[in-house]
C-alpha positions as YAML, in Angstrom:
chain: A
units: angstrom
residues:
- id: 1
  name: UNK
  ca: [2.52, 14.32, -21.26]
- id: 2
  name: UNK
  ca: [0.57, 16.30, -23.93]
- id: 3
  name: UNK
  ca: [-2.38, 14.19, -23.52]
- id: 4
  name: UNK
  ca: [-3.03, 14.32, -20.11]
- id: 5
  name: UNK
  ca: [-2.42, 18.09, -20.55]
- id: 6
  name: UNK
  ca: [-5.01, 18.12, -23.20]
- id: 7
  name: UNK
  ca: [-7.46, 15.70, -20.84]
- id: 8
  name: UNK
  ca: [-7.26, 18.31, -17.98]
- id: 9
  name: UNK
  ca: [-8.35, 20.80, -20.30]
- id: 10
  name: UNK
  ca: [-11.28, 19.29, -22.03]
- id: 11
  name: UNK
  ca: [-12.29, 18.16, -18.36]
- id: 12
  name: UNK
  ca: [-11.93, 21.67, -17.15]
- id: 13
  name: UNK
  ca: [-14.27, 22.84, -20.81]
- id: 14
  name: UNK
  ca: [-16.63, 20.17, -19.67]
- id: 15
  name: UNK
  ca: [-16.99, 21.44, -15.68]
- id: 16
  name: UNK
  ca: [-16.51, 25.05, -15.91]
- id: 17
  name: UNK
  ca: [-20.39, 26.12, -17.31]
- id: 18
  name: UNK
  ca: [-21.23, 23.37, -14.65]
- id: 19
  name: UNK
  ca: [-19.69, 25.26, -11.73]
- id: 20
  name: UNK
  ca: [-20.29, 28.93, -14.07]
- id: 21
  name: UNK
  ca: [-24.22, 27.99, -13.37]
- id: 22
  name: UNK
  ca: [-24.07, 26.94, -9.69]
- id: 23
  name: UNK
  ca: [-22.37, 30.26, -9.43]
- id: 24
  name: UNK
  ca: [-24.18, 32.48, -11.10]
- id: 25
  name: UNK
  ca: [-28.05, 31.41, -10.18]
- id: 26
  name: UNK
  ca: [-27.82, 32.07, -6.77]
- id: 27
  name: UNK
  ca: [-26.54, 35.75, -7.68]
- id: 28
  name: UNK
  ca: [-29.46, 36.58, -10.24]
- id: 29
  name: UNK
  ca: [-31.33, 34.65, -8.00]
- id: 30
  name: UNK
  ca: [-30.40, 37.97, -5.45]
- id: 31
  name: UNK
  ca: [-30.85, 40.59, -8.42]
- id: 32
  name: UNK
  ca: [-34.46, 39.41, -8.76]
- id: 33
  name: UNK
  ca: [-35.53, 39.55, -5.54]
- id: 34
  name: UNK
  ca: [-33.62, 43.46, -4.79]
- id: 35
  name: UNK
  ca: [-35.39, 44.36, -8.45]
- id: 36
  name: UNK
  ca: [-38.47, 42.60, -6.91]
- id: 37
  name: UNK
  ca: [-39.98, 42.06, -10.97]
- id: 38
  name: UNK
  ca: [-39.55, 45.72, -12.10]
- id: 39
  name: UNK
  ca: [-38.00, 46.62, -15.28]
- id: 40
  name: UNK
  ca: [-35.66, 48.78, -14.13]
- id: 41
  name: UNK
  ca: [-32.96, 48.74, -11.51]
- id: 42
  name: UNK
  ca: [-33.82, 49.29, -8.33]
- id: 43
  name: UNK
  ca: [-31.26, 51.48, -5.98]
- id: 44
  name: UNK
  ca: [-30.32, 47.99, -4.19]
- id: 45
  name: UNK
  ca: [-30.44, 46.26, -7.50]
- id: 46
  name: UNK
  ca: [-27.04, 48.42, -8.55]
- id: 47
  name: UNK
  ca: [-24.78, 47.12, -5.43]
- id: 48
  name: UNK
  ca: [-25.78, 43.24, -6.77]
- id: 49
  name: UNK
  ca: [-25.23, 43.76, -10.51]
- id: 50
  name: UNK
  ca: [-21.98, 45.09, -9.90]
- id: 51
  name: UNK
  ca: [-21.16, 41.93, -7.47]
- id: 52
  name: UNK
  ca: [-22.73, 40.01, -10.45]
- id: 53
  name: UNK
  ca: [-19.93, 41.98, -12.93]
- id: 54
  name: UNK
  ca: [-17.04, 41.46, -10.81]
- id: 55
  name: UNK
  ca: [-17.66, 37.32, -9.71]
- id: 56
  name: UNK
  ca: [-18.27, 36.45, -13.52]
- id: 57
  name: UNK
  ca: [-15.21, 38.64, -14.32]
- id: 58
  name: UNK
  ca: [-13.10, 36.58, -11.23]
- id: 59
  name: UNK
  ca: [-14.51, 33.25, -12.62]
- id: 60
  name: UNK
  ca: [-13.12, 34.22, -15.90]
- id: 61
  name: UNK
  ca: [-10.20, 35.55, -15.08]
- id: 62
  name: UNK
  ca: [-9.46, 32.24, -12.71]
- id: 63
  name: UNK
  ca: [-10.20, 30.15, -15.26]
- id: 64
  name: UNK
  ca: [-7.89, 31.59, -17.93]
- id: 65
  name: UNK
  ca: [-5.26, 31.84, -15.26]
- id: 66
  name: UNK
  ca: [-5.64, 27.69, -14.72]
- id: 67
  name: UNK
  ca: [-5.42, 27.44, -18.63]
- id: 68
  name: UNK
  ca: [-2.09, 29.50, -18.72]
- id: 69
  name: UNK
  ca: [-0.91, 28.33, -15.75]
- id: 70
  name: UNK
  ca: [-1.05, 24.56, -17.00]
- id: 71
  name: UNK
  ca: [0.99, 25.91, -20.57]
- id: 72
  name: UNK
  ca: [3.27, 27.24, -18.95]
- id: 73
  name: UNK
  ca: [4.19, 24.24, -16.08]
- id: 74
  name: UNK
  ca: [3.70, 21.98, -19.21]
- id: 75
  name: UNK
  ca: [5.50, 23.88, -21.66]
- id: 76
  name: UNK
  ca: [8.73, 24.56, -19.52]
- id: 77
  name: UNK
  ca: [9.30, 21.01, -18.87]
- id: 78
  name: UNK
  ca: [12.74, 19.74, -20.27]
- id: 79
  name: UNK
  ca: [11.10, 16.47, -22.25]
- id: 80
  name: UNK
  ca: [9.03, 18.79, -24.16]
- id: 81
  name: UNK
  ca: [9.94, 20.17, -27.51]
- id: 82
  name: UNK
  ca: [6.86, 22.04, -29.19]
- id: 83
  name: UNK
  ca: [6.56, 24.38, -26.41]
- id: 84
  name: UNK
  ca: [3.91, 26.38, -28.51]
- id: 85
  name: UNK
  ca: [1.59, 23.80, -29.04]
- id: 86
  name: UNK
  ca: [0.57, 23.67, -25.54]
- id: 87
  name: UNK
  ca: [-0.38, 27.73, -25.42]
- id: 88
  name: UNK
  ca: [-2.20, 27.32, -28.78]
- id: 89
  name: UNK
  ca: [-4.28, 24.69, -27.41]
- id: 90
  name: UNK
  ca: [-4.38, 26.57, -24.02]
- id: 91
  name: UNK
  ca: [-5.72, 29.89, -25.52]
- id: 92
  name: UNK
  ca: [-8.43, 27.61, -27.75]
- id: 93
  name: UNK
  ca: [-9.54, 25.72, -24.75]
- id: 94
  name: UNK
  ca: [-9.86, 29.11, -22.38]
- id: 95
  name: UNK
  ca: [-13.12, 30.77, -24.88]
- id: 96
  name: UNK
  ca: [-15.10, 27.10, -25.81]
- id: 97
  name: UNK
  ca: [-17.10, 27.26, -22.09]
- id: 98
  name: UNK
  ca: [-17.75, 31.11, -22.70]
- id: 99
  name: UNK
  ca: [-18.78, 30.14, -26.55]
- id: 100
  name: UNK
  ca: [-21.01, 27.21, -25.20]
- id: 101
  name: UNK
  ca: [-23.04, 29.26, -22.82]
- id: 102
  name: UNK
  ca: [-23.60, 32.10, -24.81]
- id: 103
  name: UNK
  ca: [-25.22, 29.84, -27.38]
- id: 104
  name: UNK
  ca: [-26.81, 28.04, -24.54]
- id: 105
  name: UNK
  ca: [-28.30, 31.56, -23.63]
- id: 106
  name: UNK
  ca: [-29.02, 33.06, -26.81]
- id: 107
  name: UNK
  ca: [-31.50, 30.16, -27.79]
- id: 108
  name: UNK
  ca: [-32.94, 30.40, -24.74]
- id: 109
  name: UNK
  ca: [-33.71, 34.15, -24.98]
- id: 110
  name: UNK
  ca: [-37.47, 35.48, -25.39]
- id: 111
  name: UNK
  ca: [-36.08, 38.14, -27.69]
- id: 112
  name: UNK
  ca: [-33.52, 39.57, -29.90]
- id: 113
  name: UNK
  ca: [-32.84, 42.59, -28.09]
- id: 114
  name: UNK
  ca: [-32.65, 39.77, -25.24]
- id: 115
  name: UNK
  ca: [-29.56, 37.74, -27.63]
- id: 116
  name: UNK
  ca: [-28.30, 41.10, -28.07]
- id: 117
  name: UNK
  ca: [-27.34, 41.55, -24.63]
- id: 118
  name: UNK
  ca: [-26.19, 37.91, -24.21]
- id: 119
  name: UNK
  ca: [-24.16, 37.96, -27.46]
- id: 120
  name: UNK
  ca: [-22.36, 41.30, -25.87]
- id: 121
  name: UNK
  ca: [-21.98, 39.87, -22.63]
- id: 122
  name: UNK
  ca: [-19.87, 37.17, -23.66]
- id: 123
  name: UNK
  ca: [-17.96, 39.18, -25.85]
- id: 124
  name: UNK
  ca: [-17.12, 41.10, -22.87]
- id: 125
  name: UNK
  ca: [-15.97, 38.23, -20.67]
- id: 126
  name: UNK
  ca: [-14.70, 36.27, -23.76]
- id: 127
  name: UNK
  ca: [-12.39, 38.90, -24.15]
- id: 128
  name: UNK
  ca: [-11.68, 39.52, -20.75]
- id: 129
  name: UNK
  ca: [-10.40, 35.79, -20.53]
- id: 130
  name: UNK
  ca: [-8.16, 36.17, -23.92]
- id: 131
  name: UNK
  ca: [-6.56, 39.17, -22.74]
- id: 132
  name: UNK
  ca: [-5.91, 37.47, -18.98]
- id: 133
  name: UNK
  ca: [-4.75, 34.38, -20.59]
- id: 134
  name: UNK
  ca: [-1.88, 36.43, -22.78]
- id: 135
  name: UNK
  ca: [-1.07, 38.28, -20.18]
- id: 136
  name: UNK
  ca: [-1.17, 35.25, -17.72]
- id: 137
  name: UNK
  ca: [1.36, 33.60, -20.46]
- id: 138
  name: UNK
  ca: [3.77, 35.89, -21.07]
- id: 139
  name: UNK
  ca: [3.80, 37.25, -16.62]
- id: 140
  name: UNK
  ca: [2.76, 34.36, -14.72]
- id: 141
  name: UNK
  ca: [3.75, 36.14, -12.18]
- id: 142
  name: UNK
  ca: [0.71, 38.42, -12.34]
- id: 143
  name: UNK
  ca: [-1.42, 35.25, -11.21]
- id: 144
  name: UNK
  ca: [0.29, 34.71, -8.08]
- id: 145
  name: UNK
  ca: [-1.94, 37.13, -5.75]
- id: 146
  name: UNK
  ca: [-5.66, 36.91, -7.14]
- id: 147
  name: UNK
  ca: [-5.12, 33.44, -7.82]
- id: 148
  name: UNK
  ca: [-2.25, 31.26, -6.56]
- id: 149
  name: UNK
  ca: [-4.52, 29.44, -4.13]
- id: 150
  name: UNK
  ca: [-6.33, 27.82, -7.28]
- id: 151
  name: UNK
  ca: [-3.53, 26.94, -9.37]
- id: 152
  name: UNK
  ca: [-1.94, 25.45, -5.91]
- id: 153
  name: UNK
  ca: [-4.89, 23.21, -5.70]
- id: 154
  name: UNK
  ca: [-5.43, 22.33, -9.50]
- id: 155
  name: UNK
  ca: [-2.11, 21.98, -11.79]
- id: 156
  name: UNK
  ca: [-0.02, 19.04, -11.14]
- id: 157
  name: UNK
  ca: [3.31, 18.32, -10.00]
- id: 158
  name: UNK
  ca: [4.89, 15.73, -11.85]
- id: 159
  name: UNK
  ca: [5.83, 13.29, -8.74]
- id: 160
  name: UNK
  ca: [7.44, 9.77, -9.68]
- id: 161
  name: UNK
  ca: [7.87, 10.65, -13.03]
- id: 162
  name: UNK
  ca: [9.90, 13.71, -12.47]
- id: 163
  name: UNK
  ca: [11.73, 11.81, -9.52]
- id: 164
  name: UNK
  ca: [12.96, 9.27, -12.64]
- id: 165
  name: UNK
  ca: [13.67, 12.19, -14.75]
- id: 166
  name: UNK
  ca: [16.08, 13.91, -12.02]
- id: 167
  name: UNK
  ca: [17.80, 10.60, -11.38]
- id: 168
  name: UNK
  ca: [18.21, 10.66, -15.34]
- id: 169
  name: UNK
  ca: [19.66, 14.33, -15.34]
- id: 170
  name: UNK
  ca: [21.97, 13.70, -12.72]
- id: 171
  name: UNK
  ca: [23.04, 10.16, -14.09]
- id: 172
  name: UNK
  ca: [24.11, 12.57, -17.30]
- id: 173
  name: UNK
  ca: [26.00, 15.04, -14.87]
- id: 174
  name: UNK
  ca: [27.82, 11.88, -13.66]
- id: 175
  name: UNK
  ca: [28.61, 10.61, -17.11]
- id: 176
  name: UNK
  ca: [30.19, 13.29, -18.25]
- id: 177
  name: UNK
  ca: [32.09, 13.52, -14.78]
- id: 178
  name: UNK
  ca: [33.35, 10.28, -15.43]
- id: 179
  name: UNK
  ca: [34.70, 11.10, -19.06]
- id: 180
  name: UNK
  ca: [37.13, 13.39, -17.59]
- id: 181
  name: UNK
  ca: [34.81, 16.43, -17.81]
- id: 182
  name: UNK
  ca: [35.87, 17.43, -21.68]
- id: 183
  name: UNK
  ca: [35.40, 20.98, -21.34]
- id: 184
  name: UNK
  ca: [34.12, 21.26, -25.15]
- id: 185
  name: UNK
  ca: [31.07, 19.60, -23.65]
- id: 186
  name: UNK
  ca: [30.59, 21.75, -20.97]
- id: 187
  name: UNK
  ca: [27.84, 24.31, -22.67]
- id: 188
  name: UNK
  ca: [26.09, 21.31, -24.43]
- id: 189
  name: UNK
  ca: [26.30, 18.60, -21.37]
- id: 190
  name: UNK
  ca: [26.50, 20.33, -18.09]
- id: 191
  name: UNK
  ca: [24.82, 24.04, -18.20]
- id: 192
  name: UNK
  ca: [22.03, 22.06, -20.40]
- id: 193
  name: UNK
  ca: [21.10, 19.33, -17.94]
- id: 194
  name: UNK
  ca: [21.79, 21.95, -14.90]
- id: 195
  name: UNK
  ca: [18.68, 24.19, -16.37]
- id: 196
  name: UNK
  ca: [16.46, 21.28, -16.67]
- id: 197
  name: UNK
  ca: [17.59, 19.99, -13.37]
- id: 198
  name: UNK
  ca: [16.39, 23.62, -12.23]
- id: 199
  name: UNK
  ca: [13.16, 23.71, -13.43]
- id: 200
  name: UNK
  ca: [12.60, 20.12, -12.49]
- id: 201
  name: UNK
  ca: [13.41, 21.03, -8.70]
- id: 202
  name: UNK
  ca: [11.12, 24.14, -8.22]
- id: 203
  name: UNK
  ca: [9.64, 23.56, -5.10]
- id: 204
  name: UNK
  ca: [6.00, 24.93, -6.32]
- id: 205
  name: UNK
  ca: [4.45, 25.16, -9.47]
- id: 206
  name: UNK
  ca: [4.14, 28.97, -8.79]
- id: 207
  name: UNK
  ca: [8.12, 28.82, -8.29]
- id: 208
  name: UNK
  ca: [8.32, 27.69, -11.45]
- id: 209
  name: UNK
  ca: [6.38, 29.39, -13.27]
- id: 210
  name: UNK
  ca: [8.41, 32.87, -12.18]
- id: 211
  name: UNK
  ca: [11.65, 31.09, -12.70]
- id: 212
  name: UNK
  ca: [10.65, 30.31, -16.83]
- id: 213
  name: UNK
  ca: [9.58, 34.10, -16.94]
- id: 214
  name: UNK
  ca: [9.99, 36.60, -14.51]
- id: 215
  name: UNK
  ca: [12.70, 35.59, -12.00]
- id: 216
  name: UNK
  ca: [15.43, 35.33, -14.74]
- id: 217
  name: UNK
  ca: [18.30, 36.49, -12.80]
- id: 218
  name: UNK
  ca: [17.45, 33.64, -9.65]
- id: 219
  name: UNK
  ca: [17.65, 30.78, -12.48]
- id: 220
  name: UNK
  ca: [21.06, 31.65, -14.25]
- id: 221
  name: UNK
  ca: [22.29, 31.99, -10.82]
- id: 222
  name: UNK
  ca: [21.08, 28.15, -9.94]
- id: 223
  name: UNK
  ca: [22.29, 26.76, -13.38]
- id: 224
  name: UNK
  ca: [25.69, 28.54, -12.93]
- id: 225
  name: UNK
  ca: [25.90, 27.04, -9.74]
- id: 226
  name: UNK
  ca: [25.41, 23.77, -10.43]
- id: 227
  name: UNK
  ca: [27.21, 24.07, -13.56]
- id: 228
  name: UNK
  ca: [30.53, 25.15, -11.51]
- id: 229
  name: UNK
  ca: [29.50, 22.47, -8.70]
- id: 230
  name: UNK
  ca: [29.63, 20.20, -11.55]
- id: 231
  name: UNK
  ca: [33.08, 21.34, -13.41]
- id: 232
  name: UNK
  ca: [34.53, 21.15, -9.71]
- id: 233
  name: UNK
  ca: [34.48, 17.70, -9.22]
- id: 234
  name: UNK
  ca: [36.88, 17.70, -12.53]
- id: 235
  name: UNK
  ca: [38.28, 20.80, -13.22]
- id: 236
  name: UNK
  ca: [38.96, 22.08, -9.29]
- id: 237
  name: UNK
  ca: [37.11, 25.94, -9.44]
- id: 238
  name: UNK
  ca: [38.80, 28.86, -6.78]
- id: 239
  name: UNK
  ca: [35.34, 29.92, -5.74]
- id: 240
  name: UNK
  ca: [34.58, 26.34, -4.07]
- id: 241
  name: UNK
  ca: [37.87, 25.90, -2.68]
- id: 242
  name: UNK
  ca: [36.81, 28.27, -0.15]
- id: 243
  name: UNK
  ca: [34.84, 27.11, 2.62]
- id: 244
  name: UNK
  ca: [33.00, 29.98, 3.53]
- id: 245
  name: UNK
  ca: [31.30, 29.82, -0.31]
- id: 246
  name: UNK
  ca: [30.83, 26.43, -0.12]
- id: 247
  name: UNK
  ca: [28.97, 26.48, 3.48]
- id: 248
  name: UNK
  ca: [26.69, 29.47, 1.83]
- id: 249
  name: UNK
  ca: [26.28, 26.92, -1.04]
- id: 250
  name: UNK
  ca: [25.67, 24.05, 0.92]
- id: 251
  name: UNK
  ca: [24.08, 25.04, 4.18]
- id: 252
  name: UNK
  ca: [22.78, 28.62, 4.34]
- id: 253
  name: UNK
  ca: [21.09, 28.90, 0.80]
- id: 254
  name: UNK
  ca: [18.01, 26.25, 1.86]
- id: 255
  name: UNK
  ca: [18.25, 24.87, -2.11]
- id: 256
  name: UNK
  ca: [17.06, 21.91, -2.56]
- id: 257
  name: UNK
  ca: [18.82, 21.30, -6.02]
- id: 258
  name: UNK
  ca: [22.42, 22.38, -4.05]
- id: 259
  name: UNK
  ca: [21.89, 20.55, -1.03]
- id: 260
  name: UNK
  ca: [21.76, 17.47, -3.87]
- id: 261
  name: UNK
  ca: [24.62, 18.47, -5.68]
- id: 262
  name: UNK
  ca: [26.80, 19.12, -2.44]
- id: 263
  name: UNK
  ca: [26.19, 15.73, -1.25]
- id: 264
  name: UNK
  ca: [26.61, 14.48, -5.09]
- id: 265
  name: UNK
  ca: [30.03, 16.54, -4.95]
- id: 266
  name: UNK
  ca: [31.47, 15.05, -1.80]
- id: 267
  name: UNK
  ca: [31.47, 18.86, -0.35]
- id: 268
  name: UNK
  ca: [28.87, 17.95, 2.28]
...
């Protein structure tokens, strides 16, 4: 898994000043012709360099949002263990396009006070992507509106393999059904395997990403009830003995992850 994560990333390092240049030569393309060769700024010059600003800034921003976005799908799945890893190379893969073309453009420049500007231009969006990536990271959830679209189209869902690995999670939720449910198990076994099965089962990669951050309360709320779903079929619980819960459980709740469970359960 960490090496295809790290291949997406060095693939996205080596096409991102690719697409950066077929972006951004059309719009100085535009600034030359409204400044029509003068030194200075014309008055339509100002309504292009600020469209200029604000598409390299978006670029930027979507690209650090892919980078975090990828950690954070990565890092939340249940096989992993170094969860860090995957941000450090995240947040060291987001700056190496911004560091390439800004020494790209500084050896191209006629002059110093021509590097000068370059060098402080990509400081500016350099940091711009750091600071989106951290705060990407830590509220994925912050993504969702300028950029969901993107990270729809470009980070992965796990397909087969995740298919094998919820078969495996509820094979384990069976097992320890079949021991007779030892209840000393129940916090190591069952609420364990019922918060991997919930991240597994996120119907988006968007869903997920709020569930391992912002949307705390809506995953202990899934993991508690699969846990009890789970104790049920051993240890009979009062709440699912009652069939209006259990029809809210099964039925009017559109989980995917309970509808599973109620049909694992014998409830539906």
């Amino acid at each position: 898994m960490f090496w295809g994560f790290l291949l997406r990333l060095l693939i996205g390092d080596f096409l991102v000043p690719i697409v950066f240049s077929f972006m951004i030569v059309p719009l100085l393309g535009l600034l030359a012709l409204t400044n029509r060769g003068k030194p200075n700024l014309s008055l339509l010059g100002y309504p292009v360099l600020a469209l200029l600003l604000l598409a390299q800034l978006y670029f930027w921003g979507m690209w650090a949002a892919y980078c975090a976005a990828l950690a954070v799908v990565r890092a939340s799945h249940p096989d992993v263990t170094h969860s860090w890893l995957y941000y450090v190379v995240a947040f060291l893969c987001v700056t190496a396009p911004i560091g390439y073309l800004s020494s790209q453009e500084q050896a191209s420049g006629t002059s110093a006070q021509e590097a000068r500007g370059i060098q402080r231009g990509s400081t500016l969006y350099g940091a711009f992507a750091i600071v989106a990536f951290l705060a990407f990271s830590l509220w994925p959830g912050l993504m969702a509106t300028p950029y969901s679209w993107f990270i729809a189209l470009t980070v992965p869902v796990e397909g087969r393999g995740a298919q094998r690995l919820e078969e495996e999670y509820f094979r384990t939720l069976d097992n320890w059904v079949a021991r007779g449910g030892p209840l000393e198990e129940v916090q190591a076994t069952v609420v364990e395997t019922c918060g991997n099965l919930v991240m597994l089962t996120a119907t988006s990669n968007m869903q997920r990403l709020r569930l391992s951050t912002t949307d705390r309360e809506i995953y202990h709320f899934r993991v508690g009830v699969c846990t009890k779903m789970t104790v049920n079929r051993v240890h009979p619980q009062p709440d699912l003995q009652q069939k209006e819960t259990v029809s809210m459980i099964c039925d009017r709740l559109s989980v995917e992850l309970f509808s599973k469970l109620c049909t694992r359960s014998g409830l539906r």
